[in-house]
The first five atom37 places (N, CA, C, CB, O) and aatype in JSON, in Angstrom:
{
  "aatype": [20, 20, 20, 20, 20, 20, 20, 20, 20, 20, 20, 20, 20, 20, 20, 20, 20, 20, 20, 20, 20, 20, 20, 20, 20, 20, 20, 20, 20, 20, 20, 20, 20, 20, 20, 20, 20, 20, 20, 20, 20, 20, 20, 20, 20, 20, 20, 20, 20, 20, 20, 20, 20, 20, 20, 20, 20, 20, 20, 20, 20, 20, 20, 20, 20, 20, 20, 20, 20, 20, 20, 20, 20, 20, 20, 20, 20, 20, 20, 20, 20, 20, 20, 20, 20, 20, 20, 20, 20, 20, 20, 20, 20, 20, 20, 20, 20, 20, 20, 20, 20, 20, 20, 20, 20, 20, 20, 20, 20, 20, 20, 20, 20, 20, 20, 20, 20, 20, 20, 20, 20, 20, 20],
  "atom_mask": [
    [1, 1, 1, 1, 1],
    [1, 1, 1, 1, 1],
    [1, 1, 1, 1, 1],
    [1, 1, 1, 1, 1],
    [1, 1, 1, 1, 1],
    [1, 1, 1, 1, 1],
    [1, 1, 1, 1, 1],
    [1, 1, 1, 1, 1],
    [1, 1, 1, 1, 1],
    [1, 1, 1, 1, 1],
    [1, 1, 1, 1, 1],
    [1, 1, 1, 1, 1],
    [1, 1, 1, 1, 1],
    [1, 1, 1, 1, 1],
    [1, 1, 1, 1, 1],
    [1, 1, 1, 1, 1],
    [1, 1, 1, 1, 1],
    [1, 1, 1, 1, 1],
    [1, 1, 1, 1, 1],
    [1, 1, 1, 1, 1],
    [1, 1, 1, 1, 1],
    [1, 1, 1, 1, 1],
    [1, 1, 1, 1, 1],
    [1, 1, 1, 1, 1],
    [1, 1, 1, 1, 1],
    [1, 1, 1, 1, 1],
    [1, 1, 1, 1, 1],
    [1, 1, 1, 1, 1],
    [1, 1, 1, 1, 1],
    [1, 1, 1, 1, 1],
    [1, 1, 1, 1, 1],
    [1, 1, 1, 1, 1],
    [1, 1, 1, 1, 1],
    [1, 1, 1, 1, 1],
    [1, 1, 1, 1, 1],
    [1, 1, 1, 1, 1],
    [1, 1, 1, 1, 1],
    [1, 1, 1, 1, 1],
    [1, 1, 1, 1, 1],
    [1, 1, 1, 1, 1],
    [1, 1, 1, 1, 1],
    [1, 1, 1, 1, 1],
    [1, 1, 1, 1, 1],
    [1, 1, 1, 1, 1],
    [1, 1, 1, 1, 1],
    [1, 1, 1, 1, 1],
    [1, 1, 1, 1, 1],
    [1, 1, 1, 1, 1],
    [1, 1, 1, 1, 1],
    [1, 1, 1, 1, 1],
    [1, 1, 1, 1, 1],
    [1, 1, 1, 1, 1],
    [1, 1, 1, 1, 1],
    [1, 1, 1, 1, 1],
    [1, 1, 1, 1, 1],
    [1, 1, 1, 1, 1],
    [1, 1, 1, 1, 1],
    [1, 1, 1, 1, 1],
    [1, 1, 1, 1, 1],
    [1, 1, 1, 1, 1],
    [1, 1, 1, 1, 1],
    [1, 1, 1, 1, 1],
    [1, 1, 1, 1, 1],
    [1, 1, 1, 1, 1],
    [1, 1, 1, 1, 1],
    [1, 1, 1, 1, 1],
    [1, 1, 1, 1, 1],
    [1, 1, 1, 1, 1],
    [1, 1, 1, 1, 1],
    [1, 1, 1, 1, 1],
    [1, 1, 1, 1, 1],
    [1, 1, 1, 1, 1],
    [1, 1, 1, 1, 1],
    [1, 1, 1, 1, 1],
    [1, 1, 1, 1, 1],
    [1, 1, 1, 1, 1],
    [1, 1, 1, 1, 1],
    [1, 1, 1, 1, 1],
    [1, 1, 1, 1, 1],
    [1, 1, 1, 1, 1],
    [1, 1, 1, 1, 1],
    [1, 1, 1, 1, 1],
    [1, 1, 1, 1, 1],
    [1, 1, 1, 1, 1],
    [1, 1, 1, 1, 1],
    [1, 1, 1, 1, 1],
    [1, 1, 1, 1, 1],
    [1, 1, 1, 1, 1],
    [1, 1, 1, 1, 1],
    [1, 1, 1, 1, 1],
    [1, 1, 1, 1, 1],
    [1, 1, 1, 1, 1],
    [1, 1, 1, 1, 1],
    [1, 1, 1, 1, 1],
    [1, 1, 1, 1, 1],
    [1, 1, 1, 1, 1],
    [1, 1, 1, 1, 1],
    [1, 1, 1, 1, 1],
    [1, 1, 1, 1, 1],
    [1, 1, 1, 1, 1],
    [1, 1, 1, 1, 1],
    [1, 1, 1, 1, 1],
    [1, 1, 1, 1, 1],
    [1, 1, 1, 1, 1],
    [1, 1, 1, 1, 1],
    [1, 1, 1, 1, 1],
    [1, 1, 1, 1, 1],
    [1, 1, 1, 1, 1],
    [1, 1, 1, 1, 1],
    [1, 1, 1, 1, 1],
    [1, 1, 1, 1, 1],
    [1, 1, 1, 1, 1],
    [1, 1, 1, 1, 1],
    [1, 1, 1, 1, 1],
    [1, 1, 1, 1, 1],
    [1, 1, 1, 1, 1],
    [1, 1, 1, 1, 1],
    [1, 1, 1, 1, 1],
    [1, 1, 1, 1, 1],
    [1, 1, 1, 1, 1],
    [1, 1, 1, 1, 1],
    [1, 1, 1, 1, 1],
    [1, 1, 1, 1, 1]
  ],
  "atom_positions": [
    [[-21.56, -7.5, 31.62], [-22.44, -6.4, 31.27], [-23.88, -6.76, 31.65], [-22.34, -6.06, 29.77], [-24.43, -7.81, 31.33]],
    [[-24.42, -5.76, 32.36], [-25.54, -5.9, 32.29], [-26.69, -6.05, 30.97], [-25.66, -5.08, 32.95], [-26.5, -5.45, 29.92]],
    [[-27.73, -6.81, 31.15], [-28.96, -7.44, 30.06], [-29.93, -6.21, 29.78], [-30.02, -8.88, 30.82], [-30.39, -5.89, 28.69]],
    [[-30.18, -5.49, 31.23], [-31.09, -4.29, 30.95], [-30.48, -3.17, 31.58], [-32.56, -4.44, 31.47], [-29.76, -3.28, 32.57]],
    [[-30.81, -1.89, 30.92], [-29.95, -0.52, 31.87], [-31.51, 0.92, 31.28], [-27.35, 0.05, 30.78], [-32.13, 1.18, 30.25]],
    [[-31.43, 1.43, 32.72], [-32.08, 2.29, 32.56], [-31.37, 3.5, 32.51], [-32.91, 2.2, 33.31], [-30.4, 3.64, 33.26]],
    [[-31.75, 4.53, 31.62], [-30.75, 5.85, 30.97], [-32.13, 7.4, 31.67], [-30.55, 5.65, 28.27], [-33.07, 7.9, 31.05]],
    [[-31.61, 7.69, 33.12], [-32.68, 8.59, 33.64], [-32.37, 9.97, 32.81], [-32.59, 8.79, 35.42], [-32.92, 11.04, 33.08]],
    [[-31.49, 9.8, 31.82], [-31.9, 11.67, 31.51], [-32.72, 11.61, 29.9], [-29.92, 13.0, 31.31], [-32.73, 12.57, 29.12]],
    [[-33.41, 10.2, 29.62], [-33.84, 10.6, 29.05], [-35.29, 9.32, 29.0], [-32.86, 11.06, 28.09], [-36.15, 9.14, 28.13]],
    [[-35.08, 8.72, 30.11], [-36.18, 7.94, 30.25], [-36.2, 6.36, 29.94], [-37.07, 8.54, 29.48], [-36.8, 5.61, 30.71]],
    [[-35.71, 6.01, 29.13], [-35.82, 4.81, 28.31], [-34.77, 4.05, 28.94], [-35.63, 5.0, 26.71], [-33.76, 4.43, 29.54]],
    [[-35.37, 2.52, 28.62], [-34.91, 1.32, 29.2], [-33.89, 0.61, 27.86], [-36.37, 0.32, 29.74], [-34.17, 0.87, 26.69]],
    [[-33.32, 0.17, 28.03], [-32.2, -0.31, 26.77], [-31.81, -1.85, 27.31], [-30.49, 0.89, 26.67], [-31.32, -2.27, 28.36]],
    [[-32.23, -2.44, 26.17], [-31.89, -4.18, 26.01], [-30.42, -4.2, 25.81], [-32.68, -5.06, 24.55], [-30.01, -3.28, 25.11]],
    [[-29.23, -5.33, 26.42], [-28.45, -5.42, 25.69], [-28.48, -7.04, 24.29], [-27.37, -5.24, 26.78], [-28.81, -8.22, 24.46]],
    [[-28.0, -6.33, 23.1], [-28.53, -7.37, 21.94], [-26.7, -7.62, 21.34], [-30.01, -6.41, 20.43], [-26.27, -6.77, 20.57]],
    [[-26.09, -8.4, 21.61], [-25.44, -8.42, 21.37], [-24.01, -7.73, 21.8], [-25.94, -8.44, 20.73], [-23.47, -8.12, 22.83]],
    [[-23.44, -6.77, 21.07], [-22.58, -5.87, 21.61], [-22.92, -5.02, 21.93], [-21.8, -5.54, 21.14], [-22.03, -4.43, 22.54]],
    [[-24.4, -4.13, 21.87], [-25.14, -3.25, 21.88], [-26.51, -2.93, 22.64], [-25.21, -3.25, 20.9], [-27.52, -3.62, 22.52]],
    [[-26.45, -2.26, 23.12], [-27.94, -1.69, 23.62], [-28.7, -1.39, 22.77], [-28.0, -0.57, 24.37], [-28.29, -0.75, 21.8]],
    [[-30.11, -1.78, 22.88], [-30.75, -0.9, 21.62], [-32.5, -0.77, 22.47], [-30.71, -2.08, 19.58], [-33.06, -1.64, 23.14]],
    [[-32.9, 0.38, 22.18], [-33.9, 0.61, 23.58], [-34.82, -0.08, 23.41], [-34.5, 1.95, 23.94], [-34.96, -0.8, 22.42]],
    [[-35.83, 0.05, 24.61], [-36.94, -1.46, 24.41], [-37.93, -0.51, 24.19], [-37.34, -2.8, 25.9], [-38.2, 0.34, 25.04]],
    [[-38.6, -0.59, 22.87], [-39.54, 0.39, 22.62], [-40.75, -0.33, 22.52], [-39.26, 1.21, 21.45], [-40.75, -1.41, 21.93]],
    [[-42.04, 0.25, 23.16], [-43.23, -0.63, 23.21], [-44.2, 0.23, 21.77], [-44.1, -0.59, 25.11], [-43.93, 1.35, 21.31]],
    [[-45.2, -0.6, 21.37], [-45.66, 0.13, 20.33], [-47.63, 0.18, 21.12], [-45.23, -0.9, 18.5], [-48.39, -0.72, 21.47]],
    [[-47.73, 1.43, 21.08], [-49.03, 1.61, 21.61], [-50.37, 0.94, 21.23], [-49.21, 2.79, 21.48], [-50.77, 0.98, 20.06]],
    [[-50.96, 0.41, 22.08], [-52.11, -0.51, 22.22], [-52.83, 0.38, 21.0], [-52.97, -0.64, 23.94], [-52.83, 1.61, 20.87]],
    [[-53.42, -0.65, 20.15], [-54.65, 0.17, 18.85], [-55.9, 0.39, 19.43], [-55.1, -0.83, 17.36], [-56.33, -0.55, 20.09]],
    [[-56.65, 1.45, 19.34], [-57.81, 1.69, 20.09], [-58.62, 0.31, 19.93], [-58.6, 3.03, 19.56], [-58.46, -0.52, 19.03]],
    [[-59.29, 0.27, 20.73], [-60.9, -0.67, 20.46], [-61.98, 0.44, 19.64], [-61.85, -1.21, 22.39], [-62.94, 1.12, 20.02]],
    [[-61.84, 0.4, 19.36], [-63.38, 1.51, 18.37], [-64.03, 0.13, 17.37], [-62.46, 3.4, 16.7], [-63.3, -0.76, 16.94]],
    [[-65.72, 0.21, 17.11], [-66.56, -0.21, 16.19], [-66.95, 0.67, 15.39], [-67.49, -0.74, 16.63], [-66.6, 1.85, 15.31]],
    [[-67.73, 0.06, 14.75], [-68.3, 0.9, 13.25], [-68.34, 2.38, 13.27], [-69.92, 0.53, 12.86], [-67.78, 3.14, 12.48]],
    [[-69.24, 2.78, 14.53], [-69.13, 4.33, 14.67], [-67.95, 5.37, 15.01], [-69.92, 4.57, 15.56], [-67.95, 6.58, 14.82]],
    [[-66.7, 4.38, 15.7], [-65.76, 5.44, 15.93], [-64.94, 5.72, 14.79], [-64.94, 5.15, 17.03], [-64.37, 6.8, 14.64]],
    [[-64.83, 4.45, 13.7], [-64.31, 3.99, 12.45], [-64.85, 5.42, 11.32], [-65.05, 2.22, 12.08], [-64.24, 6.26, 10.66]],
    [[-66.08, 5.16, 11.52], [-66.9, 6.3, 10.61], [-66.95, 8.02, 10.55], [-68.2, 6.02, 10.9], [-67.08, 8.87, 9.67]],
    [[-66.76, 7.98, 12.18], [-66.47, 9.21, 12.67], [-64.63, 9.71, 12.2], [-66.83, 9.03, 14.44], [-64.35, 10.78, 11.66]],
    [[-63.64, 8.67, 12.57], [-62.2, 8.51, 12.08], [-62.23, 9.24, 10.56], [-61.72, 6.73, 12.0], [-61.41, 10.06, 10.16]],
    [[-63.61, 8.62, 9.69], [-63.11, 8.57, 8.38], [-63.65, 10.05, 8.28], [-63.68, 7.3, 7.28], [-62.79, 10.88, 7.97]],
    [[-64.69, 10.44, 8.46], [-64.92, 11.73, 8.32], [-64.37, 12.93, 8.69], [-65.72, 11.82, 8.62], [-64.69, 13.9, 8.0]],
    [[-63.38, 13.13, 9.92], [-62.67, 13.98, 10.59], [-61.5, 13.66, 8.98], [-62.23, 13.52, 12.55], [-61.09, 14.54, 8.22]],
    [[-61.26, 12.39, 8.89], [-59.69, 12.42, 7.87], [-60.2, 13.61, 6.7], [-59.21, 10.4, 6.81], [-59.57, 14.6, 6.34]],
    [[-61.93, 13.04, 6.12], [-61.97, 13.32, 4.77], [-62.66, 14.97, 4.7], [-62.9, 12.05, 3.96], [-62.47, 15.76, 3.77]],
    [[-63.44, 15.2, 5.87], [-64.12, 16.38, 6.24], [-63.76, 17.66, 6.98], [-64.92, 16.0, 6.8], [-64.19, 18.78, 6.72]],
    [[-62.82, 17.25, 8.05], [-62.41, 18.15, 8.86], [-60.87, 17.84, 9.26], [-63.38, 18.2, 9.98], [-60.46, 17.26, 10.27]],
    [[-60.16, 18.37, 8.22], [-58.72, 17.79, 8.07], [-58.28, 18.9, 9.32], [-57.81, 17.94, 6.23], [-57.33, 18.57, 10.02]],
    [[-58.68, 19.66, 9.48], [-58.06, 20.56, 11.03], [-58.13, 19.95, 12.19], [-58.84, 21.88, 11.48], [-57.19, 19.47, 12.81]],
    [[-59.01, 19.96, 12.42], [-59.3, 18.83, 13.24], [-58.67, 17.73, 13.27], [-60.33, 18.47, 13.09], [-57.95, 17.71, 14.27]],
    [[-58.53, 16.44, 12.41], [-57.7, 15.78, 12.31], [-56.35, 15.9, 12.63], [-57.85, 15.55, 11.5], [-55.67, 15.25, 13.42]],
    [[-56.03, 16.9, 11.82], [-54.3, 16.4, 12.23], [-53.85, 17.77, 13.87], [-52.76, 16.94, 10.06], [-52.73, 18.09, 14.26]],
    [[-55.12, 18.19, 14.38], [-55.18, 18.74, 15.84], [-54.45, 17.6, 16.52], [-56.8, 19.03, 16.51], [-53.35, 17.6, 17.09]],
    [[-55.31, 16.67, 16.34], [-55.95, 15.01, 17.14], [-54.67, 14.4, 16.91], [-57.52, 13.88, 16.23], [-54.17, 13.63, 17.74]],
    [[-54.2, 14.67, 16.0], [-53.31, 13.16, 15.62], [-51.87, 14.01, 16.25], [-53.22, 12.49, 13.36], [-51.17, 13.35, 17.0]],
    [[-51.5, 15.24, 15.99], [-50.28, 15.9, 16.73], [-50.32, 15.7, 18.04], [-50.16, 17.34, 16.58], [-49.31, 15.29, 18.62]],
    [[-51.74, 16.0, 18.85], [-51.67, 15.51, 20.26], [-51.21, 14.43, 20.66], [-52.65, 15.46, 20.77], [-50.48, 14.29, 21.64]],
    [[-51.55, 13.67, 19.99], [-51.71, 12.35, 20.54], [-52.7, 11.87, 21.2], [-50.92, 12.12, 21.22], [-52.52, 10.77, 21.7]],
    [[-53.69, 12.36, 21.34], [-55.19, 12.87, 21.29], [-56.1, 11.86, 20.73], [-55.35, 14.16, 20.41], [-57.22, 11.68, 21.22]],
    [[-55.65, 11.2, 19.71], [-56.67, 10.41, 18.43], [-57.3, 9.34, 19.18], [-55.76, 9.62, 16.97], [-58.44, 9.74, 19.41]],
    [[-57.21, 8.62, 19.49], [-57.23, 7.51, 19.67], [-58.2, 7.4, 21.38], [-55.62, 7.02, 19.48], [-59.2, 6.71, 21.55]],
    [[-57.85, 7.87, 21.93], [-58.83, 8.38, 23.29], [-60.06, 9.14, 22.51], [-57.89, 9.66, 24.55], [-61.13, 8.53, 22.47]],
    [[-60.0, 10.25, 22.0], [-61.24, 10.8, 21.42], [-61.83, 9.98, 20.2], [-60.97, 12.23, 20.97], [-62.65, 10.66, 19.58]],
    [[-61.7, 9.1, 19.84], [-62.38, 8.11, 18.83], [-63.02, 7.12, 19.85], [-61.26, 7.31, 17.68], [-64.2, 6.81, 19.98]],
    [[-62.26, 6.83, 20.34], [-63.09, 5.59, 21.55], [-64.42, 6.08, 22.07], [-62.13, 5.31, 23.16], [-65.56, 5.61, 22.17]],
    [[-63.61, 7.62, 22.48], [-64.77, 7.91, 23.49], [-66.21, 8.28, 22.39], [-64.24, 9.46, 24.69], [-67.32, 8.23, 22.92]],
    [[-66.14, 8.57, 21.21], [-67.1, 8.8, 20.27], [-67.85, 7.94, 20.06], [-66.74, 9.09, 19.26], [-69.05, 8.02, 20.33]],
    [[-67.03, 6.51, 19.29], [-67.35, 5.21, 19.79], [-68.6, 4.64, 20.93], [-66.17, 4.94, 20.31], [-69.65, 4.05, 20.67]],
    [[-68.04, 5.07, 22.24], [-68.43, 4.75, 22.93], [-70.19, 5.19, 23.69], [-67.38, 4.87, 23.34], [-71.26, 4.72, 24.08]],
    [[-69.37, 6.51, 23.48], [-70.95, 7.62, 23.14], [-72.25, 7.14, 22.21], [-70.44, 9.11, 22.15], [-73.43, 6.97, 22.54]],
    [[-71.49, 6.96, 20.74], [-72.52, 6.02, 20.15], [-73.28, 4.76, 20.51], [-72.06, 5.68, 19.28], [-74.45, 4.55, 20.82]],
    [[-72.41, 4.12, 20.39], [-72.66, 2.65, 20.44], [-74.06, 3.15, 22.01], [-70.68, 1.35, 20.92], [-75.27, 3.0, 21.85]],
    [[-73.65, 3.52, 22.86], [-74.48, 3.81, 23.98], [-75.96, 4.29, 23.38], [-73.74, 4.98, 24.9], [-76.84, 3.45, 23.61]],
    [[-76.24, 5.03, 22.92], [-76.74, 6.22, 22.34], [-77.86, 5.06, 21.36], [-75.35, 7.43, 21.43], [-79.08, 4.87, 21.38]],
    [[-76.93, 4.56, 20.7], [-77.68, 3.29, 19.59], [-78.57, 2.4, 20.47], [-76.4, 2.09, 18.75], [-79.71, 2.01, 20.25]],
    [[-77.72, 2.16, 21.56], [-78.36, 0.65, 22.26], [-79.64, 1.21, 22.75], [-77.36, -0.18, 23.74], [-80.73, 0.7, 22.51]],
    [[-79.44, 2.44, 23.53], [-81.04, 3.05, 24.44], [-82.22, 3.45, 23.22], [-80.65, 4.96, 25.57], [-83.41, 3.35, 23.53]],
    [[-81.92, 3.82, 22.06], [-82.77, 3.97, 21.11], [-83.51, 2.78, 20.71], [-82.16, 4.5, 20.11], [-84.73, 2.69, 20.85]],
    [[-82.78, 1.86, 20.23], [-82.98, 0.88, 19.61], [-83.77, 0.38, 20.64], [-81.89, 0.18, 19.09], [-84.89, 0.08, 20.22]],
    [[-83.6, 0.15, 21.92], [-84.47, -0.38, 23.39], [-85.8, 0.73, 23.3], [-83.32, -0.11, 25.25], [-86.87, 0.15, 23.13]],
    [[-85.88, 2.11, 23.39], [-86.99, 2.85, 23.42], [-87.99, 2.66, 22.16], [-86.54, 4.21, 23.56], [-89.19, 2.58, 22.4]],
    [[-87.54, 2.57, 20.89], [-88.14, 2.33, 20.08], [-88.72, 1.29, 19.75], [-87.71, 2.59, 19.51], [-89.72, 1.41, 19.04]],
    [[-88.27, -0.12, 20.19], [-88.76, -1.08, 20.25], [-90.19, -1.18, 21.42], [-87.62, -1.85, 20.41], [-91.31, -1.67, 21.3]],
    [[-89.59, -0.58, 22.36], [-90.8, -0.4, 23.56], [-91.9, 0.59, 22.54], [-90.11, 0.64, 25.38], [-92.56, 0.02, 21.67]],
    [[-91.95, 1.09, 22.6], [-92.8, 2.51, 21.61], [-93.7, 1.83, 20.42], [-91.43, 3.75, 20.61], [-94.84, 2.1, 20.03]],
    [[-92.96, 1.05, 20.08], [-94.08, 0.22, 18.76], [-94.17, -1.26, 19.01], [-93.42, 0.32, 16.94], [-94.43, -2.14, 18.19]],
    [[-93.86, -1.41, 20.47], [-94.65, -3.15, 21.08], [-93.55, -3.82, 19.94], [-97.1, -3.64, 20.62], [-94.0, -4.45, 18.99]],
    [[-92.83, -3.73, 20.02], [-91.81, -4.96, 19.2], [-91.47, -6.18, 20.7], [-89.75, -3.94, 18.39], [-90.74, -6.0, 21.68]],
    [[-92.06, -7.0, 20.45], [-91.79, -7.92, 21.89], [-91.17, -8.82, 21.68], [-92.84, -8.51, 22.63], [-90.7, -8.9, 20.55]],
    [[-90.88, -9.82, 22.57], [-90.4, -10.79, 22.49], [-91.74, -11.89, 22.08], [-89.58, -10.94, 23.72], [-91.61, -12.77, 21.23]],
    [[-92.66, -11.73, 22.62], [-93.87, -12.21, 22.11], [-94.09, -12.41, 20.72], [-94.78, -11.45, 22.49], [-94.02, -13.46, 20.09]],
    [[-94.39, -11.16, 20.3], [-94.03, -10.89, 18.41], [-93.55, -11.84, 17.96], [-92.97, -9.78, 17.86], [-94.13, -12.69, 17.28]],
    [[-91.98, -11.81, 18.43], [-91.28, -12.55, 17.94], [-91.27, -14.3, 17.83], [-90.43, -12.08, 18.44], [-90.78, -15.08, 17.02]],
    [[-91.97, -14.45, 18.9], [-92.75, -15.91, 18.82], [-93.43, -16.11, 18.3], [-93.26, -16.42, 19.53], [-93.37, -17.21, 17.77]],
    [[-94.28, -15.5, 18.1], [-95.58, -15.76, 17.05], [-95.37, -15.39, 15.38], [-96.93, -14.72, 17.6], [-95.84, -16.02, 14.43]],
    [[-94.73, -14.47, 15.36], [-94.4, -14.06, 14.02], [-92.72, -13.56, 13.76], [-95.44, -12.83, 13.7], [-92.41, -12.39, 13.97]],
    [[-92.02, -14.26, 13.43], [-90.62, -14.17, 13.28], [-90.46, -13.51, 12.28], [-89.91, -15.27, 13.21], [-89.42, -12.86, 12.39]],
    [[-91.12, -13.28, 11.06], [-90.53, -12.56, 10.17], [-91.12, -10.99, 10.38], [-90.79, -13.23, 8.76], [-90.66, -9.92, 10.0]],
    [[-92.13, -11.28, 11.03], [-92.45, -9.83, 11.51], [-91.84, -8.82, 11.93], [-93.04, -9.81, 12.25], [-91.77, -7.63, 11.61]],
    [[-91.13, -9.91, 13.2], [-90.39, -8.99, 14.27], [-88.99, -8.55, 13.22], [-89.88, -10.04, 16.01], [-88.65, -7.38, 13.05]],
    [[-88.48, -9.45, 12.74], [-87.35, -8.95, 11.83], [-87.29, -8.05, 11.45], [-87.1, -9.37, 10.94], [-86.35, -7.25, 11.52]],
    [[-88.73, -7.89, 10.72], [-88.68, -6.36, 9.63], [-88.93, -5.28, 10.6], [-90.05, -6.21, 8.23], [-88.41, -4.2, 10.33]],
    [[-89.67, -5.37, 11.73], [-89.83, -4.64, 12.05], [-88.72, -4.01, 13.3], [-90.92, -4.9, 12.09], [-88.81, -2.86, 13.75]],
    [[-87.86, -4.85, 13.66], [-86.1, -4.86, 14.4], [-85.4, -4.13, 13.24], [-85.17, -6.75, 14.7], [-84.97, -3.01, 13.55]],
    [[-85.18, -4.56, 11.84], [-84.51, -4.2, 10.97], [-84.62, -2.48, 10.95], [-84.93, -5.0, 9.8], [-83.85, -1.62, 11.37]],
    [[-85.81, -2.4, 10.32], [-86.11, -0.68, 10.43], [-86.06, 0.03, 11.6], [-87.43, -0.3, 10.04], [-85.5, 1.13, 11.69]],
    [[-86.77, -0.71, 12.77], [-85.57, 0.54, 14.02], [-84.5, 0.51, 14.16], [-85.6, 0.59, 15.44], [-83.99, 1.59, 14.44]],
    [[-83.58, -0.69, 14.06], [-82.33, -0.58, 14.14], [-81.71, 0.92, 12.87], [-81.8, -2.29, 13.81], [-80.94, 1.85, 13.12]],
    [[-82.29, 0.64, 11.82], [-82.31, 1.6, 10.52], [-82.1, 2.73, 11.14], [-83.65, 1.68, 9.57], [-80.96, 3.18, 10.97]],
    [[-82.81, 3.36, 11.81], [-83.73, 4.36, 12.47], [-82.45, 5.07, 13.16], [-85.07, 3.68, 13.6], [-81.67, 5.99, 12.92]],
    [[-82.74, 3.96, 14.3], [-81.43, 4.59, 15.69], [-80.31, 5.08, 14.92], [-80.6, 3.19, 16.93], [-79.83, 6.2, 15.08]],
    [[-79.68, 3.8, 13.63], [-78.11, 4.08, 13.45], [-78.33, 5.52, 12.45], [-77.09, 2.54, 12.53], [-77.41, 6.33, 12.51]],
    [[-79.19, 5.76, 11.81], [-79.33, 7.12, 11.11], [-79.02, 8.52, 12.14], [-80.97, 7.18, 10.52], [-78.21, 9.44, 12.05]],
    [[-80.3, 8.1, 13.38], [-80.39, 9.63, 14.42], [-78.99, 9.7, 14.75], [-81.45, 9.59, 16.08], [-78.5, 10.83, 14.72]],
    [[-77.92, 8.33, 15.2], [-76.69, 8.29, 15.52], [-75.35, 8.97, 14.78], [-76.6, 7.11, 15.58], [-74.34, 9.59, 15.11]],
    [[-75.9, 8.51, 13.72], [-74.68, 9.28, 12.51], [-74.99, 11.14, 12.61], [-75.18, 8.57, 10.32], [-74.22, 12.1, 12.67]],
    [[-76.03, 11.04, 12.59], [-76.67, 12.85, 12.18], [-76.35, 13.88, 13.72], [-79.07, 12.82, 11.84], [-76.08, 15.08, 13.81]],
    [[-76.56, 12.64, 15.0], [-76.54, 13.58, 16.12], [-74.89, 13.49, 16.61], [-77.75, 13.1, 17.4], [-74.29, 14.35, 17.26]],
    [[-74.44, 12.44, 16.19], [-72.92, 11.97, 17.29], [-71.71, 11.96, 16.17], [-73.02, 9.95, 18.2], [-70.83, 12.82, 16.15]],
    [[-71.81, 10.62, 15.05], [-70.7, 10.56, 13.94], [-70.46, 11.82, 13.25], [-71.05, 9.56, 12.87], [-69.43, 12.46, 13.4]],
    [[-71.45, 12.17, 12.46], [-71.33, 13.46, 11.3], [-71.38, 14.77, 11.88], [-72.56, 13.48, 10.21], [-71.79, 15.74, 11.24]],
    [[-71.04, 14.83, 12.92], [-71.23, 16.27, 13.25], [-69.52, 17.38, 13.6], [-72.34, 16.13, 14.8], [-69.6, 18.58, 13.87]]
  ]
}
């Protein structure tokens, strides 16, 4: 007997395990998403349950979280870069006064991830 057999009328590949075939089922890669696609995830579950289970019947979820994700995280990085340019946060600063630059990194970072949630996550 053959080890592997492919079954074309219905697609699937089948291991043999013993006396038996039993199909070789792969389990789909988990998105990569960070904080923002996570946040956006939780709000579609807790806010916009239509939406949600749109996404999740498609099969849909997981591509449109990334790409939200991805949108953000983007979105965060160019802010956080413009704003720093905009109020002279330098690398200089940061040599001369380290706790300076902190507080003052801390609160734009503050800044960006707020405009981010209000313009991209929460909407």
């Amino acid at each position: 007997m053959k080890r592997f057999i492919h079954d074309d009328k219905n697609g699937l590949d089948y291991e043999l395990v013993g006396d038996y075939y039993l199909p070789c089922l792969k389990v789909p890669e988990a998105p990569q998403i960070g904080r923002f696609g996570r946040m956006h995830y939780d709000y579609l579950r807790k806010s916009k349950r239509a939406v949600f289970d749109g996404l999740m019947l498609s099969g849909e979820m997981n591509e449109y979280i990334e790409g939200i994700d991805r949108q953000a995280e983007e979105m965060f990085s160019q802010l956080v870069k413009q704003l720093a340019e905009n109020e002279n946060v330098t690398e200089r600063l940061k040599a001369d006064n380290q706790m300076e630059w902190v507080r003052r990194m801390n609160s734009i970072c503050n800044r960006a991830e707020e405009i981010v949630k209000s313009e991209v996550v929460f909407v």
